[in-house]
N, C-alpha and C positions, 0 to 999 in steps of 0.2 A: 772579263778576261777568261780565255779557254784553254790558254797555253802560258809554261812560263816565260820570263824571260821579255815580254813584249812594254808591259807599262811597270814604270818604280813612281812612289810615293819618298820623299825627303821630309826631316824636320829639324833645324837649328833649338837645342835649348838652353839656355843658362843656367848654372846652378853657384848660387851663393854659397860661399866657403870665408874660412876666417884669413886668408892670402889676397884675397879678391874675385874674379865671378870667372868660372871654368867655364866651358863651353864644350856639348856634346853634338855629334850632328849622325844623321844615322839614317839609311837609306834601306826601301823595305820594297820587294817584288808583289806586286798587287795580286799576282796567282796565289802564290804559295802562303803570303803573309809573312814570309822570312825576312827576315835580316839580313841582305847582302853585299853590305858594305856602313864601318862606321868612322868616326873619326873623336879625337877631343882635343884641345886644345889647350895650353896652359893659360894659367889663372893671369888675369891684368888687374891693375886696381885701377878706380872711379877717379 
């Protein structure tokens, strides 16, 4: 990539909690390696 803005990278993860399993998701611009955009979700149980 040579410019920003052109390709994002995404990744879904779960993280175990004593509620049940949160959920982070978080989206990254391949130029820069930033962060630009995330999200999380509340906990569900199994």
């Amino acid at each position: 990539m040579n410019q920003p803005h052109q390709a994002y990278v995404g990744d879904i993860t779960y993280i175990s909690t004593q509620e049940g399993w949160l959920y982070l998701a978080v989206v990254i611009d391949l130029y820069s390696r930033q962060v630009v955009g995330w999200s999380n979700g509340g906990a569900y149980a199994d």
